[in-house]
PAZAPA-4460 file (N, C-alpha, C; in steps of 0.05 Angstrom, whole numbers, plus 32768, in hexadecimal, padded with zeros to 4 digits):
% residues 307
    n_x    n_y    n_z   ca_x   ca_y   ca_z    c_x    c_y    c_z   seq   type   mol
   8155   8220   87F4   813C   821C   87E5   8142   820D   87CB     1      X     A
   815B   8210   87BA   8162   820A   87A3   8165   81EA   879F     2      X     A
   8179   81E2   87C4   8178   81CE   87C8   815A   81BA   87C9     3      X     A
   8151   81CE   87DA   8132   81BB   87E3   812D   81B1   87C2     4      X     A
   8125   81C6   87B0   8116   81BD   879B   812A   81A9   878D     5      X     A
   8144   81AF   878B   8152   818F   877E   814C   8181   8789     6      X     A
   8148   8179   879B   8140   815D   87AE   8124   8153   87A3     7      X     A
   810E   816B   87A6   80F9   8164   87A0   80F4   8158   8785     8      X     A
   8106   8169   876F   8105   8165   8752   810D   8146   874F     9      X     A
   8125   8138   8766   8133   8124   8757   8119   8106   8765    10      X     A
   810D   810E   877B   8101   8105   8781   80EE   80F9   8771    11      X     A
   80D9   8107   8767   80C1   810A   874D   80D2   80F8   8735    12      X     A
   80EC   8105   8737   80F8   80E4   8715   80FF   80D4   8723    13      X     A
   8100   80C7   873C   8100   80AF   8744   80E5   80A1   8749    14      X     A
   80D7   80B4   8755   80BF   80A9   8752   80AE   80A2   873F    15      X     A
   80A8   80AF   8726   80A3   80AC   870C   80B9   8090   86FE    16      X     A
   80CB   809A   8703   80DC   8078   86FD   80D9   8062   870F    17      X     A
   80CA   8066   8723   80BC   8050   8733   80B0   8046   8723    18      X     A
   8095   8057   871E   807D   8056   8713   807C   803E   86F6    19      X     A
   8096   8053   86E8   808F   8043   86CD   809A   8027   86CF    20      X     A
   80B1   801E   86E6   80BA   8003   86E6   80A6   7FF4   86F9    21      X     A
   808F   7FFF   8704   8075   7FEC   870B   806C   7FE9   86F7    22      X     A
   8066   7FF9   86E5   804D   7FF1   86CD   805D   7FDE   86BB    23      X     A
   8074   7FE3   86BB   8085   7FD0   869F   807F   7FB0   86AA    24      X     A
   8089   7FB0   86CE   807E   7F9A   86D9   8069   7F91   86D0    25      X     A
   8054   7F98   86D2   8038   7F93   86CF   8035   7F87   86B4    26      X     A
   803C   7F99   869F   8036   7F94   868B   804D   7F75   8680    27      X     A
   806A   7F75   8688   807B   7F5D   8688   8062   7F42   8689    28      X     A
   805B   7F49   86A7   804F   7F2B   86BC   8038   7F28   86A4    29      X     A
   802A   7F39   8698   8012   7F34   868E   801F   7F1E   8673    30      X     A
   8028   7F2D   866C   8030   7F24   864D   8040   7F00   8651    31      X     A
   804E   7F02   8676   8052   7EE6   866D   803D   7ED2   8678    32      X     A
   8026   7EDF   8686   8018   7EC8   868A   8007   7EB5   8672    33      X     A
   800E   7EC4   8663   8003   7EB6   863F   8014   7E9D   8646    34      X     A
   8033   7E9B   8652   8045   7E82   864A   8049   7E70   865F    35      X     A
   8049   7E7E   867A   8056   7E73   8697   803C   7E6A   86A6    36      X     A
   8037   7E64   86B2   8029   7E5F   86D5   802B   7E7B   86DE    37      X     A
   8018   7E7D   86ED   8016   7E99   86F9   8032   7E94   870D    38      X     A
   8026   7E75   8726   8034   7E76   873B   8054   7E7A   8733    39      X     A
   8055   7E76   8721   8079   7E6F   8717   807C   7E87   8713    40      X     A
   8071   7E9C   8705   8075   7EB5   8702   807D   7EC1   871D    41      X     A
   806D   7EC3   872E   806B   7ED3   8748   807D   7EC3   8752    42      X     A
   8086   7EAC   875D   80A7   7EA8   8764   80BD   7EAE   8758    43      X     A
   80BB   7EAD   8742   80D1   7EBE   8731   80DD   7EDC   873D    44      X     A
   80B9   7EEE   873E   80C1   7F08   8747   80C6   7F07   8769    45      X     A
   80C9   7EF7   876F   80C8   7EFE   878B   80EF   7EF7   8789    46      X     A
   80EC   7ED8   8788   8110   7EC9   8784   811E   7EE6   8785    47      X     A
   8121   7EF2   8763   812E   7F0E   8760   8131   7F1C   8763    48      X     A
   8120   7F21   8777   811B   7F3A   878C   8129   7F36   87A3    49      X     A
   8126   7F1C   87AE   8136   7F19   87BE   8155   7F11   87B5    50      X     A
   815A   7F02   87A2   817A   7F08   8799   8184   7F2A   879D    51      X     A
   8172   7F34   878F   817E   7F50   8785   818B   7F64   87A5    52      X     A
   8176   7F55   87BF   817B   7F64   87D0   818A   7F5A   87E8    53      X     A
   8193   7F3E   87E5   81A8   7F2F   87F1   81C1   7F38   87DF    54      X     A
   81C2   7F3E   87CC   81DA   7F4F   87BF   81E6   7F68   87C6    55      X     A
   81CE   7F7B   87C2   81CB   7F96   87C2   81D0   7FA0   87E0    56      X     A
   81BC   7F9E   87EE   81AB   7FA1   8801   81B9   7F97   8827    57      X     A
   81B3   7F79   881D   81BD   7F6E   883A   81DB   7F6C   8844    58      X     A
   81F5   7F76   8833   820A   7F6F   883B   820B   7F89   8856    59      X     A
   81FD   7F9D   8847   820B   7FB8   8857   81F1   7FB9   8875    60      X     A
   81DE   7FA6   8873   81CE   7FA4   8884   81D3   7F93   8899    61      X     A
   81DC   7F7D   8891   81DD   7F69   88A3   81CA   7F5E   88A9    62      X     A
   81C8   7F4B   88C8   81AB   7F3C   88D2   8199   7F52   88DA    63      X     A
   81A3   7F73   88CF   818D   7F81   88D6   816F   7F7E   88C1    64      X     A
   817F   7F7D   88A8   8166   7F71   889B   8151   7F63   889A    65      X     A
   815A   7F4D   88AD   8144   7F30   88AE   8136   7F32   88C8    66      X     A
   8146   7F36   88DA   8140   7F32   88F7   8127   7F50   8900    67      X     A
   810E   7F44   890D   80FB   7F57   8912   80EF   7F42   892A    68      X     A
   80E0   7F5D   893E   80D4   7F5B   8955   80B8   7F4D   8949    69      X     A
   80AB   7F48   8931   8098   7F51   8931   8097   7F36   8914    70      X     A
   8095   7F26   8913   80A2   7F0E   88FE   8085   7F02   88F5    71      X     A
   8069   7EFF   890E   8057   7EF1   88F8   8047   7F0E   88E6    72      X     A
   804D   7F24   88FC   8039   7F3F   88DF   804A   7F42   88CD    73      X     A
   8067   7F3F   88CB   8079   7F41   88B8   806F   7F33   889B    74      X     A
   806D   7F12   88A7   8064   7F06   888F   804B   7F02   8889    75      X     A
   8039   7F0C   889E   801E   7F0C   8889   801E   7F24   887E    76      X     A
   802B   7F3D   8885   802B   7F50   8873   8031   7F47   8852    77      X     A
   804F   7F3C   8849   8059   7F33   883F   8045   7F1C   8831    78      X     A
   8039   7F0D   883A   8023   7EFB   8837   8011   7F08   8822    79      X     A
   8005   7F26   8826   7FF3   7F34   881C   7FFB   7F36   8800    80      X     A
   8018   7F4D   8806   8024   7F48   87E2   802A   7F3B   87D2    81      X     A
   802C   7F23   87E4   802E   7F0C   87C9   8013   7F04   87B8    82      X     A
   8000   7F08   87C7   7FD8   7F08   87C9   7FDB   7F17   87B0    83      X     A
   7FDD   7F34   87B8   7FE2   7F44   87A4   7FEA   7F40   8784    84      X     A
   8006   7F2D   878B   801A   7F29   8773   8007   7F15   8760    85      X     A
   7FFC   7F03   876F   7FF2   7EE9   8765   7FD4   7EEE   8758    86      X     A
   7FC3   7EFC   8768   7FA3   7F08   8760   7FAF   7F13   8742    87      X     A
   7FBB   7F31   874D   7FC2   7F40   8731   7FC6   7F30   871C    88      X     A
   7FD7   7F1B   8718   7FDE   7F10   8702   7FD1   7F00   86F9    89      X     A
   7FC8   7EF1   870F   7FAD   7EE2   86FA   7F96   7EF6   86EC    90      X     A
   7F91   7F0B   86FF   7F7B   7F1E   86ED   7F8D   7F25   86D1    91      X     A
   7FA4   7F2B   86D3   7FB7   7F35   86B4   7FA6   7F16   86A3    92      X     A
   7FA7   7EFF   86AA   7F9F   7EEB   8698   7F8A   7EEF   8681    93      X     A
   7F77   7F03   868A   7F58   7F05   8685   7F52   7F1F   867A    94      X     A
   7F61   7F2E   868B   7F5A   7F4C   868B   7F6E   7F5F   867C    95      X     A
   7F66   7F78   866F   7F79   7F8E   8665   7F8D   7F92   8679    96      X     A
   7FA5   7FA2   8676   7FBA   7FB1   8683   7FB0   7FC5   8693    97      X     A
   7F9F   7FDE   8680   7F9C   7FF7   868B   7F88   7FE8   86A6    98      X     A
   7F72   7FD8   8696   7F59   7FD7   86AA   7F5B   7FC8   86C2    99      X     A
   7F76   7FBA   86C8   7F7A   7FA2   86DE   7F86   7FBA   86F2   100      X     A
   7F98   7FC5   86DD   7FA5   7FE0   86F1   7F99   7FF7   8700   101      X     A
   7F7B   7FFA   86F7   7F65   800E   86FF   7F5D   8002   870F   102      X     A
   7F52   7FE9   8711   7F47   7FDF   8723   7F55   7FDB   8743   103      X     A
   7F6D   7FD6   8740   7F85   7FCD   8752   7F89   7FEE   8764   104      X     A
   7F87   7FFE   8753   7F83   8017   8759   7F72   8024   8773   105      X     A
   7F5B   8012   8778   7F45   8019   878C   7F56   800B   87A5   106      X     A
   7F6D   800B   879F   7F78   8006   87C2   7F79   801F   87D0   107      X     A
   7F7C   8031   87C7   7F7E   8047   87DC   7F5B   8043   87E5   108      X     A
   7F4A   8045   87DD   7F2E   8045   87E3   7F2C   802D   87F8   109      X     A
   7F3C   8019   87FB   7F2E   8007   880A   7F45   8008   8823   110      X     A
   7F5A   8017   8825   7F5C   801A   8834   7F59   802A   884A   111      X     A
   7F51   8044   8838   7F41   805B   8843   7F21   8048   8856   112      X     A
   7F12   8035   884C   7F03   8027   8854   7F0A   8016   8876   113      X     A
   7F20   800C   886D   7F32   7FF3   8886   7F38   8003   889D   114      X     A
   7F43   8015   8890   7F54   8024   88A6   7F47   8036   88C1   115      X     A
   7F2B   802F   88BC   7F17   8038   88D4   7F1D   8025   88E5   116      X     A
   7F0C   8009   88E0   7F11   7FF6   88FB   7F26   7FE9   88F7   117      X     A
   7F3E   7FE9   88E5   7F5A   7FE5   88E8   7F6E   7FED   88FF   118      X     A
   7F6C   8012   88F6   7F7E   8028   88FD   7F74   8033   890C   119      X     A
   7F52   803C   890B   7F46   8046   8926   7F44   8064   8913   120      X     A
   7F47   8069   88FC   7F4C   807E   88F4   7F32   8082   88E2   121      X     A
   7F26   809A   88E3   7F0B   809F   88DE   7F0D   80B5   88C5   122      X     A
   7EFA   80AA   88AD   7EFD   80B4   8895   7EDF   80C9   8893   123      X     A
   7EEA   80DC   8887   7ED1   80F9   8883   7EC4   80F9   886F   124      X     A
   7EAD   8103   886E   7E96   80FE   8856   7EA8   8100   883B   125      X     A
   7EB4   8114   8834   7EB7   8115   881A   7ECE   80F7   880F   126      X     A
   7ED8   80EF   8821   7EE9   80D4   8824   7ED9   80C3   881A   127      X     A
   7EBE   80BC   882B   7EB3   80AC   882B   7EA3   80AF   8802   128      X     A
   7EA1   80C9   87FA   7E9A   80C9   87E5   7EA6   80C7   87C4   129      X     A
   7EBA   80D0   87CB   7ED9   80C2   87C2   7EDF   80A5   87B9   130      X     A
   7ED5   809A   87D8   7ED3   8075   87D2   7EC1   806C   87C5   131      X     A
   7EAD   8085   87CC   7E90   8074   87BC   7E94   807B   8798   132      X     A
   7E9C   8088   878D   7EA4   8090   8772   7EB8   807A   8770   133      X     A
   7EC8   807A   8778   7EDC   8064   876A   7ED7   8046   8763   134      X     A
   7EC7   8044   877C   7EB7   8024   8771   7EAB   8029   875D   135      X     A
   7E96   803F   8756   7E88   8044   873D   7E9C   8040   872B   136      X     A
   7EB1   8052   8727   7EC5   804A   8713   7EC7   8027   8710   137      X     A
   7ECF   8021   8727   7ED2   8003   8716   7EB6   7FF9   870B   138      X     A
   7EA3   7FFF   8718   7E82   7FF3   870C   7E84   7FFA   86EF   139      X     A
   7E92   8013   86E1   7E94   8019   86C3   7EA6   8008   86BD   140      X     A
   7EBB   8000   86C7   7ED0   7FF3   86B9   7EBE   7FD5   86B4   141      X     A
   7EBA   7FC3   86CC   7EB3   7FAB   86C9   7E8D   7FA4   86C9   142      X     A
   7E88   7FBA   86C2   7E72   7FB8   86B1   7E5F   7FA1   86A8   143      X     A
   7E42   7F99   86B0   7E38   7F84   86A0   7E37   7F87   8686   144      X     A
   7E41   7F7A   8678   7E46   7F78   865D   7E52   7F81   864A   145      X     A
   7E67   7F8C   865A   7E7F   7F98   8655   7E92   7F7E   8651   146      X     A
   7EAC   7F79   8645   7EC3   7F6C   8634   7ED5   7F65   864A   147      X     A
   7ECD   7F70   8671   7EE1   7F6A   8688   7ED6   7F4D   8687   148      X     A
   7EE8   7F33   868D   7EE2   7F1E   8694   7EDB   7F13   86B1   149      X     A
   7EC8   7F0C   86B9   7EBE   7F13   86D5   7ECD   7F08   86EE   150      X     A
   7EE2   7EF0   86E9   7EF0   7EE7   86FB   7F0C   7EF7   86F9   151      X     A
   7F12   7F0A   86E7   7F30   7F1A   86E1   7F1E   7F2F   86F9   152      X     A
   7F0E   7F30   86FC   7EFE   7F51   8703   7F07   7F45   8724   153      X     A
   7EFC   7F28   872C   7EFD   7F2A   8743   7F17   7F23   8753   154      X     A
   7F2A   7F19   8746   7F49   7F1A   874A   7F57   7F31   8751   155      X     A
   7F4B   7F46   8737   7F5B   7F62   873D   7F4D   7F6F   875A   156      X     A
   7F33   7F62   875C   7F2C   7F70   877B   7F34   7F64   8790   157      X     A
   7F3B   7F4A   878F   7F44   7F3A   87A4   7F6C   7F45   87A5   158      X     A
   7F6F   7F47   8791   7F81   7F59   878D   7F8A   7F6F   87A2   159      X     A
   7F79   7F85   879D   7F78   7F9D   87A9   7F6F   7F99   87C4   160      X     A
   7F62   7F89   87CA   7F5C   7F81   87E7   7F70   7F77   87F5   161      X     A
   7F85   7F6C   87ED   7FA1   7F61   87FA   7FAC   7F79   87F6   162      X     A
   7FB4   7F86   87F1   7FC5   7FA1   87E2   7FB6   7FB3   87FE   163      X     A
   7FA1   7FAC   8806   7FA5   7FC6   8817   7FA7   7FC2   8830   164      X     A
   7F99   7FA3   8839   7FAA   7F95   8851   7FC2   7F9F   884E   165      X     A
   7FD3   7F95   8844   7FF4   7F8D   883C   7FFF   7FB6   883D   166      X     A
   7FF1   7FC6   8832   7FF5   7FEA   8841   7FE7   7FED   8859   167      X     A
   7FD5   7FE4   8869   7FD0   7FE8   8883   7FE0   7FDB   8891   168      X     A
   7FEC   7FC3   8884   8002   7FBB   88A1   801C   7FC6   889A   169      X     A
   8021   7FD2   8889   8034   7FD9   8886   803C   7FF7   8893   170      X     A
   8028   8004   8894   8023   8019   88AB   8025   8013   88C6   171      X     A
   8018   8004   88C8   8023   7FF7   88EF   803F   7FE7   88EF   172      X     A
   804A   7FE1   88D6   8066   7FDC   88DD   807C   7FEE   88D4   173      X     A
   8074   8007   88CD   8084   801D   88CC   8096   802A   88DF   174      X     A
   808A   8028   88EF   808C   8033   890B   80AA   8022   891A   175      X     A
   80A9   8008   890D   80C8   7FFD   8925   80D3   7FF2   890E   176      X     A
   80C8   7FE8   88F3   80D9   7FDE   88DD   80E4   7FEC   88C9   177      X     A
   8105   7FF3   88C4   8107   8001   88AF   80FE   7FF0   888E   178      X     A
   80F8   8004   887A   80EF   8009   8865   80FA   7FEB   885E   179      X     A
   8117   7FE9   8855   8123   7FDA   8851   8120   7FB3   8853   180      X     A
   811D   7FB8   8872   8118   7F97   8882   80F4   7F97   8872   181      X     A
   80E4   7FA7   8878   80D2   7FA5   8867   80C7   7F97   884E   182      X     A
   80E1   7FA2   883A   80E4   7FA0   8828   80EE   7F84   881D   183      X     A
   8100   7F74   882C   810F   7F62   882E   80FC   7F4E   8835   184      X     A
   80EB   7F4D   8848   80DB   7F3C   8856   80C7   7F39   8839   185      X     A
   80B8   7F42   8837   80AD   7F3F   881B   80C0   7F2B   8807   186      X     A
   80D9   7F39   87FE   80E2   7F24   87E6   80E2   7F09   87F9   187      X     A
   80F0   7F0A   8808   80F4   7EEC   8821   80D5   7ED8   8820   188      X     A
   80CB   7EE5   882B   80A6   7EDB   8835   80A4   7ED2   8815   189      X     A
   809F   7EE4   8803   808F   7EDD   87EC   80A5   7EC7   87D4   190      X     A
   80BA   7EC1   87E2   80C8   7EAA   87CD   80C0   7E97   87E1   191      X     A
   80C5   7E99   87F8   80C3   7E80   880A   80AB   7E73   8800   192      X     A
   8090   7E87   8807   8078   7E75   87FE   8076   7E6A   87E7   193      X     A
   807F   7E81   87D8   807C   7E6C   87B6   808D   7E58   87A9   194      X     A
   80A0   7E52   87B2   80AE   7E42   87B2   80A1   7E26   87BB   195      X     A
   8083   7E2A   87C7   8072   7E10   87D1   8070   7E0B   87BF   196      X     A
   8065   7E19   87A5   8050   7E15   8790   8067   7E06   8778   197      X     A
   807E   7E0D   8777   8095   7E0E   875E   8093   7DF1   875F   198      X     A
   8098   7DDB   8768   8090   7DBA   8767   807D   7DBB   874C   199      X     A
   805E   7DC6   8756   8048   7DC0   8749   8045   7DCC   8729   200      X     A
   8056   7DDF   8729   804F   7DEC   8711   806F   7DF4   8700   201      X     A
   8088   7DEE   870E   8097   7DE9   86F8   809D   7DC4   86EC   202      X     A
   80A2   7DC7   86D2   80AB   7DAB   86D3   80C2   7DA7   86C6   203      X     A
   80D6   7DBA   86CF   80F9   7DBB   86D2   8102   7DC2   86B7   204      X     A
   80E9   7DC4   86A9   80F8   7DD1   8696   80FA   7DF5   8692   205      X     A
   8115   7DFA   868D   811E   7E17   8686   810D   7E29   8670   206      X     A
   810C   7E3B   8670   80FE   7E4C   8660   8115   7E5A   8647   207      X     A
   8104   7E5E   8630   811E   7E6A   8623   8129   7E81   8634   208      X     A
   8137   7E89   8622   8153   7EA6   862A   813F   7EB1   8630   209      X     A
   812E   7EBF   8617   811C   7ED7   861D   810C   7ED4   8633   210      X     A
   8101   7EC7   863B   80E8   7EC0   864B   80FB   7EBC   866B   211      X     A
   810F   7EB2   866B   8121   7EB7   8681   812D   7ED5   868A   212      X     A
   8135   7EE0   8671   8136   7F07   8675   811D   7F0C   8684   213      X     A
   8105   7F0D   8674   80EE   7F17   8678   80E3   7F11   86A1   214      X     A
   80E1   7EF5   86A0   80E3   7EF4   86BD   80F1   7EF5   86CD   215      X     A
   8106   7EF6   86C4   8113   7F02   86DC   8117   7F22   86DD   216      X     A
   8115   7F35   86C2   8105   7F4B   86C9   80F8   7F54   86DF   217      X     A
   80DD   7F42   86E1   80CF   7F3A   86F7   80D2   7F4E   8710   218      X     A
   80EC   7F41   871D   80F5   7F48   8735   8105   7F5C   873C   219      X     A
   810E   7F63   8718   8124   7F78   8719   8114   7F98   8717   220      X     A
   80FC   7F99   8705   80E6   7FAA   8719   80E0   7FAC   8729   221      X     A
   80D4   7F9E   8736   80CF   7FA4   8754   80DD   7FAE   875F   222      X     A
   80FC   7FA4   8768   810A   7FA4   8773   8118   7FC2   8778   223      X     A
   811F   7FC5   875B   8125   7FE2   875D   8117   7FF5   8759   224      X     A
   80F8   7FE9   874C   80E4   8002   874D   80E4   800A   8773   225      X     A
   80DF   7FFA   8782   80DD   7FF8   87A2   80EF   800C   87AD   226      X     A
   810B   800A   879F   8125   800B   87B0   8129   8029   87A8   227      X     A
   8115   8032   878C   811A   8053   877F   80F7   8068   878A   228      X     A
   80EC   8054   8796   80CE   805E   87A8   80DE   8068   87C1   229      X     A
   80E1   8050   87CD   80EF   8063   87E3   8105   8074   87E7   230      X     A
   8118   807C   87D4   812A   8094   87D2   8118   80A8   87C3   231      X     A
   8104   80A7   87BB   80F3   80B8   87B3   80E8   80C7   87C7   232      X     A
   80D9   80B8   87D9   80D1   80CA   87EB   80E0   80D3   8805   233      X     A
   80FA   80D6   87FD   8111   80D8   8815   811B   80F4   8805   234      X     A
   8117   80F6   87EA   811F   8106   87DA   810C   8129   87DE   235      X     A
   80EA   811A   87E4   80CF   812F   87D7   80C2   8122   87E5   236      X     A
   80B3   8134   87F5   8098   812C   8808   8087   8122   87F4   237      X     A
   8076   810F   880A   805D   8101   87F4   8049   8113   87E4   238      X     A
   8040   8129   87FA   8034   813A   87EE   8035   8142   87C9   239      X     A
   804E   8141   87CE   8057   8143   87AE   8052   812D   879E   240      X     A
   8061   8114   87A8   8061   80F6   8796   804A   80E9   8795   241      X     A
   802F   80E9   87AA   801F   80DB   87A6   800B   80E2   878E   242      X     A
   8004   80FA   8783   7FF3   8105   876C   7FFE   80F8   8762   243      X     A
   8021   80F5   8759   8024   80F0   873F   8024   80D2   8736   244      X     A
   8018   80C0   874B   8013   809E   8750   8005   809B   873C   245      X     A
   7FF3   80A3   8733   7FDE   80A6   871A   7FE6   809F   86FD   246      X     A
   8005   80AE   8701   800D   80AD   86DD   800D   808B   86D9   247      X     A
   8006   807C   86EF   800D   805F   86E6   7FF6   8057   86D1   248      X     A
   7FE3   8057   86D9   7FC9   805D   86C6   7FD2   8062   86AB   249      X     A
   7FDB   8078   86A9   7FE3   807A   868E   7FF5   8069   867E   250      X     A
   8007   805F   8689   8023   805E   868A   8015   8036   8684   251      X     A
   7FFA   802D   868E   7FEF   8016   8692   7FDE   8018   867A   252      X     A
   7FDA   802C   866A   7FC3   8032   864D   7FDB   802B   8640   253      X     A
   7FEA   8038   863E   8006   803D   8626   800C   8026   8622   254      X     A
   801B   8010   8639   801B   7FF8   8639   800C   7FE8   8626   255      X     A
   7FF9   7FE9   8635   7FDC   7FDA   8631   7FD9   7FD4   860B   256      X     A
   7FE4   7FEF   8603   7FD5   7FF3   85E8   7FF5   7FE7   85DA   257      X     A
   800E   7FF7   85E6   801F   7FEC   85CF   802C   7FCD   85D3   258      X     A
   802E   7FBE   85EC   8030   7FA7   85EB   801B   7F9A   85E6   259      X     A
   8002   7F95   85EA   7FE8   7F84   85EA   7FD3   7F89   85D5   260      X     A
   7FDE   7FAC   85CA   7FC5   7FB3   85BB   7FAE   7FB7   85BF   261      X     A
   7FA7   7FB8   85E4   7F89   7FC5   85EC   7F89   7FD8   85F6   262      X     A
   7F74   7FEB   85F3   7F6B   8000   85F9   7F56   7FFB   8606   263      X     A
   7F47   8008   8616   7F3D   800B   8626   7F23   801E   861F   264      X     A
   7F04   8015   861F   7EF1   801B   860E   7EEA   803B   861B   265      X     A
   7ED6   8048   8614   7ECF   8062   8621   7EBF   805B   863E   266      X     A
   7EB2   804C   8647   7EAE   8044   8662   7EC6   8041   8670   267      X     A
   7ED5   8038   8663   7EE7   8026   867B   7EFC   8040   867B   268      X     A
   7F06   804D   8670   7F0D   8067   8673   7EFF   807B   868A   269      X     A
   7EEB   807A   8687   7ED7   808E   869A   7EDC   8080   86B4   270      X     A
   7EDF   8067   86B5   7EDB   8059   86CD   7EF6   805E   86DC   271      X     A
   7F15   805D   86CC   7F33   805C   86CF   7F32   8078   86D7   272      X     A
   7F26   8092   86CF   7F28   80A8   86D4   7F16   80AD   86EF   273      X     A
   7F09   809C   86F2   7EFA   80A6   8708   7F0A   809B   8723   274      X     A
   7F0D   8080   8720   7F1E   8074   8737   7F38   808A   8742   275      X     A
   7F3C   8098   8722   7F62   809C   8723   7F53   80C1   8739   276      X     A
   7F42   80CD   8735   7F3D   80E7   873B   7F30   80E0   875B   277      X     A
   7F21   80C4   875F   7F17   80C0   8781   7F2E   80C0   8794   278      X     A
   7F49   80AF   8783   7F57   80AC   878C   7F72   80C3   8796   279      X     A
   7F6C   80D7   877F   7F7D   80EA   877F   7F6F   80FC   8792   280      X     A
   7F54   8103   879A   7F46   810D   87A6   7F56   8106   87CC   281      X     A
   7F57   80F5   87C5   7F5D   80E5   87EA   7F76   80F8   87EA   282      X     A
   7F8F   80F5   87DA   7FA3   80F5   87DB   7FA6   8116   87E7   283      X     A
   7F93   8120   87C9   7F96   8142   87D0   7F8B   8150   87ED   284      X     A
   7F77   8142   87F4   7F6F   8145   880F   7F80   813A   882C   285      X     A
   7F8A   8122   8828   7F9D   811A   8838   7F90   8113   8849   286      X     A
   7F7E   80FB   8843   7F6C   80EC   885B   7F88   80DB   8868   287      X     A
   7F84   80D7   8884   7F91   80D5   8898   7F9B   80B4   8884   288      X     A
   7F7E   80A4   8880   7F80   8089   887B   7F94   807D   885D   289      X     A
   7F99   808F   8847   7F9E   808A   882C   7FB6   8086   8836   290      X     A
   7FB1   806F   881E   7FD4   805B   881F   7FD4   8061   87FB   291      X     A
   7FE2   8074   87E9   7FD2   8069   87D0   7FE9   8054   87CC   292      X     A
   7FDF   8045   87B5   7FE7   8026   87AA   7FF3   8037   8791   293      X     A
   8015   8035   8799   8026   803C   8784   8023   8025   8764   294      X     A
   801F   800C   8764   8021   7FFC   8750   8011   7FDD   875E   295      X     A
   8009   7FCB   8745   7FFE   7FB6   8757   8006   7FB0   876E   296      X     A
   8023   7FAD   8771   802B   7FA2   878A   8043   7FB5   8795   297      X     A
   803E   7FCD   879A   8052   7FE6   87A4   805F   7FD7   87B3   298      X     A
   8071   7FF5   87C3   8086   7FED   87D7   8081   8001   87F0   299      X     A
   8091   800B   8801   8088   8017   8819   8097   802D   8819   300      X     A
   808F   8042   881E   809B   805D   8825   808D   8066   884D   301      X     A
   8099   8075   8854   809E   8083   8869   808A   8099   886B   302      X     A
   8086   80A0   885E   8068   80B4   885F   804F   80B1   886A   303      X     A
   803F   80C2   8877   8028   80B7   887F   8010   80B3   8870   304      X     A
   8018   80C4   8853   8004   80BF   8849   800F   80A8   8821   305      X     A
   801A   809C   8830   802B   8087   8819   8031   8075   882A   306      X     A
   8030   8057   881C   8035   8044   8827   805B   8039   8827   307      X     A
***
């Protein structure tokens, strides 16, 4: 028993140190789209994600890493998160920290939605009521005449709409792909494509020191936020780790206010609280369908009810 609960305990600080190296992400990418190209950003994070795991990762793996039965859902999965990577950050252009991150939030809701004529899997009234509150939350956040800018509003949804493709296929490729090749196919897929765009939007010149730390940061979140998600839940059933998905929210105000200096008005609060309790609602109930959305652009766990 003493054992079980160390496991569980070490679990929860990896997960929570997931957590906070998604939001630092978030908050990084935002702050440099003030200087960079979005697209150059999001190759950046992908490049060093994939360095980090052709280092780390693939020696002890081999061609088991790359090689899969299953190569075009691989990369449109992969396809999705880059959707993800790229929506999110242009909404950071326009939009607050906390409120891009609330919004991005309503992925568990839409995939609770998909996962009917997706998965075949059928969601129960109070589910269905759950979803309907969380949109309301965002209707407070992005508000007519409210300070949300209306094209940041529809990024972060186009956003969350890739984010939950990209956890429903990642559920039908659970089943024959380990975590890992998963994981890999993503950094692979998402430098390959953006590497189209790097022609158009670098023009060869180097960035200072700092701004070279900073993005390449980038990837060094992800990477090992990803790589400390899934020893998390190898550590502590989801049951446990998914409630605590939430502190990102917070963890996306704190941000918000001490790098950027915004806060987030009393609507848009009500709205962040309401999304964060529809969402926690699914979780605590354990609808068959909930994938929750660890960070804009999570990683994959083994659980049925975590992506």
């Amino acid at each position: 028993m003493q054992l079980r609960q160390h496991h569980a305990a070490h679990g929860v600080f990896l997960f929570l140190t997931a957590i906070f190296l998604f939001a630092a992400l978030d908050a990084t990418a935002k702050y440099l789209t003030a200087f960079f190209a979005v697209p150059l950003l999001v190759w950046a994070r992908y490049f060093v994600h994939l360095v980090v795991m052709l280092i780390t990762i693939a020696p002890g793996m081999g061609r088991e890493i790359v090689v899969t039965r299953r190569p075009l859902l691989m990369t449109f999965r992969a396809l999705m998160l880059v959707g993800v990577t790229l929506l999110v950050q242009l909404a950071f252009r326009t939009l607050p920290l906390a409120e891009t991150t609330a919004i991005v939030f309503v992925t568990p809701l839409l995939v609770a939605l998909l996962a009917g004529p997706m998965l075949g899997e059928k969601m129960q009234l109070k589910g269905w009521l759950a979803t309907l509150a969380g949109f309301c939350g965002v209707l407070l956040i992005a508000r007519p005449g409210g300070a949300m800018v209306g094209i940041g509003v529809i990024y972060a949804l186009g956003g969350a709409l890739c984010y939950a493709l990209y956890q429903i296929l990642t559920r039908k490729l659970l089943a024959s792909e380990p975590p890992m090749r998963l994981l890999f196919h993503t950094a692979l897929v998402g430098t390959l494509s953006m590497s189209l765009f790097m022609p158009e939007y670098w023009g060869g010149e180097l960035p200072g020191l700092w701004h070279i730390l900073l993005i390449s940061s980038l990837g060094f979140y992800g990477g090992i936020g990803h790589f400390l998600l899934i020893r998390a839940f190898r550590e502590a059933p989801a049951s446990t780790l998914s409630p605590l998905l939430y502190v990102q929210l917070i963890w996306a105000m704190l941000l918000g206010y001490a790098v950027f200096g915004q806060l987030p008005d009393m609507p848009a609060i009500m709205g962040m609280l309401i999304i964060g309790a529809s969402g926690l609602s699914l979780v605590m109930w354990r609808t068959p369908a909930l994938i929750p959305a660890m960070h804009t652009e999570s990683a994959l766990e083994k659980q049925p009810v975590s992506e």
